[in-house]
Backbone bond lengths (Angstrom), bond angles and torsions (degrees), N, CA, C in turn:
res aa  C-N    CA-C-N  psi(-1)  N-CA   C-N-CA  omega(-1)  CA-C   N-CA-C  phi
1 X - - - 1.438 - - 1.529 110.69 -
2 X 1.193 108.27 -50.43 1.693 102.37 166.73 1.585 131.35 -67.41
3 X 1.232 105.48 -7.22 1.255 109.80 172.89 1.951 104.74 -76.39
4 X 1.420 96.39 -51.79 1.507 100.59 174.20 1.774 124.88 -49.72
5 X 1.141 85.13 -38.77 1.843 105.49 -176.41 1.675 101.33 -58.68
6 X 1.709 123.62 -49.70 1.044 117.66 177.32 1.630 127.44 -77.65
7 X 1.704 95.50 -25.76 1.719 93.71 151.60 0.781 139.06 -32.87
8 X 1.794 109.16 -59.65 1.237 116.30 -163.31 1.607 99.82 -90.30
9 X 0.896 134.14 -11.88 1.972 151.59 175.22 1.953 79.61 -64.84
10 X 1.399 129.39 -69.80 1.325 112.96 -152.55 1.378 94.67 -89.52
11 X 0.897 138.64 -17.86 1.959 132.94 179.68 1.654 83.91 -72.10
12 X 0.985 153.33 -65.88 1.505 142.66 -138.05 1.692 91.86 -83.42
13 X 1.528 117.28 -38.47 1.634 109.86 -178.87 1.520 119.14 -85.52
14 X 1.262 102.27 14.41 1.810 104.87 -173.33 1.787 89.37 -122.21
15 X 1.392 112.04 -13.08 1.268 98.48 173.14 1.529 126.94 -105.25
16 X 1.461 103.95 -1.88 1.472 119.68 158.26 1.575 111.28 -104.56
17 X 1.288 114.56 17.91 1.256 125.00 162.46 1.687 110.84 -91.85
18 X 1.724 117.97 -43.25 0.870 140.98 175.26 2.030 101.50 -58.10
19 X 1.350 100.14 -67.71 1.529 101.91 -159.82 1.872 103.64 -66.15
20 X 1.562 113.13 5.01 1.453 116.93 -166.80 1.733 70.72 -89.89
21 X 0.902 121.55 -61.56 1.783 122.98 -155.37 1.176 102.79 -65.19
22 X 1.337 134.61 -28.50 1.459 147.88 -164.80 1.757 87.25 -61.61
23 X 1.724 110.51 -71.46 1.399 130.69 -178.06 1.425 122.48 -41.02
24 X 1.657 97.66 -47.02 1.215 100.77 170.01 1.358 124.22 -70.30
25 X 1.173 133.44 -19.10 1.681 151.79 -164.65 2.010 90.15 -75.32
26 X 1.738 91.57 -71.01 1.262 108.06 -177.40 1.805 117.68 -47.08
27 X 1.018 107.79 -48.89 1.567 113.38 -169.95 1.789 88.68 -61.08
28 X 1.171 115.00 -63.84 1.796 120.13 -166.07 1.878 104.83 -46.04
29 X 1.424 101.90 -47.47 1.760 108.90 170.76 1.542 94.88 -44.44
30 X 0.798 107.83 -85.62 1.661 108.76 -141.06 1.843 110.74 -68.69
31 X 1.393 127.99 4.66 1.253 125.32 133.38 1.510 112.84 -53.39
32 X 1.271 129.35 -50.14 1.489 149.86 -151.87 1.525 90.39 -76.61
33 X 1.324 117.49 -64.59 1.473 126.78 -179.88 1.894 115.83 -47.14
34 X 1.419 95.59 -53.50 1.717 91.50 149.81 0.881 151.93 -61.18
35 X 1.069 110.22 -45.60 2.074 115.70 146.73 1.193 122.87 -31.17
36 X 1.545 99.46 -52.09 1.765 104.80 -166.91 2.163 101.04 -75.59
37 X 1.367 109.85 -2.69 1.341 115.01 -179.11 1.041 112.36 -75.37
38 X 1.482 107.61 -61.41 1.682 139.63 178.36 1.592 89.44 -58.01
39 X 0.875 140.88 -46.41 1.602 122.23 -178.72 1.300 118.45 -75.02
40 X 0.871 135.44 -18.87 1.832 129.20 -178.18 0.928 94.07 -61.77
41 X 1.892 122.70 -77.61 1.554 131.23 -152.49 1.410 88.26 -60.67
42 X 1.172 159.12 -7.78 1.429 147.01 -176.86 1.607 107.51 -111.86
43 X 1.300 107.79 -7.59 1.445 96.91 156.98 1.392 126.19 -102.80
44 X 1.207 112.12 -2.47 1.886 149.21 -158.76 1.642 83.04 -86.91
45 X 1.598 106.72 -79.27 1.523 108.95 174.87 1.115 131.53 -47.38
46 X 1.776 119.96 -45.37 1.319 115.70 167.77 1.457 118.08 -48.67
47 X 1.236 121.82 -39.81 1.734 120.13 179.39 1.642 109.85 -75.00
48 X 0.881 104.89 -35.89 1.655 107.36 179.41 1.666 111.03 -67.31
49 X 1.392 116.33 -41.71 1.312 116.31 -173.23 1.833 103.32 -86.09
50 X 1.201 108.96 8.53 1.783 121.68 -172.90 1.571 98.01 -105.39
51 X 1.457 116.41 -25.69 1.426 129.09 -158.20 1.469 80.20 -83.00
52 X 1.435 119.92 -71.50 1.462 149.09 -171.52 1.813 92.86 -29.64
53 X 1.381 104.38 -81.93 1.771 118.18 -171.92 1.824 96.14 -34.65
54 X 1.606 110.46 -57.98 1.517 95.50 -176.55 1.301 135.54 -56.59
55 X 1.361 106.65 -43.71 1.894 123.42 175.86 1.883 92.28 -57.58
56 X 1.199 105.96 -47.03 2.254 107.43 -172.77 1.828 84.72 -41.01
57 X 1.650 129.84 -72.24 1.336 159.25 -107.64 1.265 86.26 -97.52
58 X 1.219 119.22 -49.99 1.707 109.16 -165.40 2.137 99.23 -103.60
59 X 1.196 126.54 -8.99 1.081 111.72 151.83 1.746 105.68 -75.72
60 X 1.437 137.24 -22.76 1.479 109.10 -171.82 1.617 103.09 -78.04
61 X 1.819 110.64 -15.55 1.303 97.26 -168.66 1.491 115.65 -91.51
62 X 1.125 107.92 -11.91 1.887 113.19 159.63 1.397 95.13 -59.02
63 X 1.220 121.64 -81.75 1.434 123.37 -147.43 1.579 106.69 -53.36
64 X 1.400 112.32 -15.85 1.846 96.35 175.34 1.065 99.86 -95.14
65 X 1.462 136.47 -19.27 1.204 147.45 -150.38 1.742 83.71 -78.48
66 X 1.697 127.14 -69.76 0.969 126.92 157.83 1.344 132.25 -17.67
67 X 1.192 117.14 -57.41 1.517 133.17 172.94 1.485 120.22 -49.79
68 X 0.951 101.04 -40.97 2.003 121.80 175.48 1.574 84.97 -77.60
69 X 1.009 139.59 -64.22 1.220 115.66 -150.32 1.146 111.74 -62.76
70 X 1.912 123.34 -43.21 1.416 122.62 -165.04 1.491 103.61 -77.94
71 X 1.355 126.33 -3.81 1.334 125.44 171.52 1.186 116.02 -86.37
72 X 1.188 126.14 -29.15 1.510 129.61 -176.31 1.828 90.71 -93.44
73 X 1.021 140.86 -29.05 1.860 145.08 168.72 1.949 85.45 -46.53
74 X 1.516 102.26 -85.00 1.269 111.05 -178.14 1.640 128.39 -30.85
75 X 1.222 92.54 -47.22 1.946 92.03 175.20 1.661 110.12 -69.46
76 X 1.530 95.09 -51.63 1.728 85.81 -177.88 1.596 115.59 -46.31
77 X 1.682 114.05 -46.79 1.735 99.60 176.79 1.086 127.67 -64.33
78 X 1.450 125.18 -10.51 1.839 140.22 174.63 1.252 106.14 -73.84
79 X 1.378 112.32 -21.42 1.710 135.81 -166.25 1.744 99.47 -96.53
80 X 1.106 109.44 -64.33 1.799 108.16 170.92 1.351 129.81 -54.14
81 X 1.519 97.50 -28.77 1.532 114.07 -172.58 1.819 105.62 -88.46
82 X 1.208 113.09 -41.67 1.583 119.73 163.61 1.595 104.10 -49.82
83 X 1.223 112.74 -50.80 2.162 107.24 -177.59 1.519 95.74 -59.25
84 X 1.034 121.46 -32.68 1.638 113.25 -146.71 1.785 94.54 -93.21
85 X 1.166 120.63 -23.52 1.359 111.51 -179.11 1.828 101.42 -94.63
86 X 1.570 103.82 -45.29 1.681 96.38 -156.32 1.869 98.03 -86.38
């Protein structure tokens, strides 16, 4: 009978040994689980504000792209207009 008595004494302390690690497992997850929250919307934004930088990048490169053109428009008539006088 005392052998049983301490059985059941170490089955009940190996199983609140168990549910201590269980807690501890759990508590460490769910920092981890928040992290992994806090990271989406921050990877969500990182692509969106990457989307943003490209549309900025390829509107500046029209608009010089533009710019060259009406400058090189402009020289050629300074250029026609020089034949036509000299």
């Amino acid at each position: 009978m005392l052998g049983q008595v301490a059985r059941g004494g170490a089955g009940r302390a190996a199983g609140e040994v168990q549910r201590g690690r269980l807690q501890a497992l759990q508590a460490g997850a769910l920092p981890r689980r928040l992290l992994r929250r806090e990271q989406r919307p921050l990877a969500r934004a990182q692509a969106v504000q990457q989307h943003v930088h490209e549309c900025l990048r390829a509107e500046r490169v029209q608009a010089v792209h533009e710019a060259s053109m009406q400058l090189h428009a402009a020289l050629d008539a300074f250029a026609r207009l020089g034949r036509h006088l000299g």
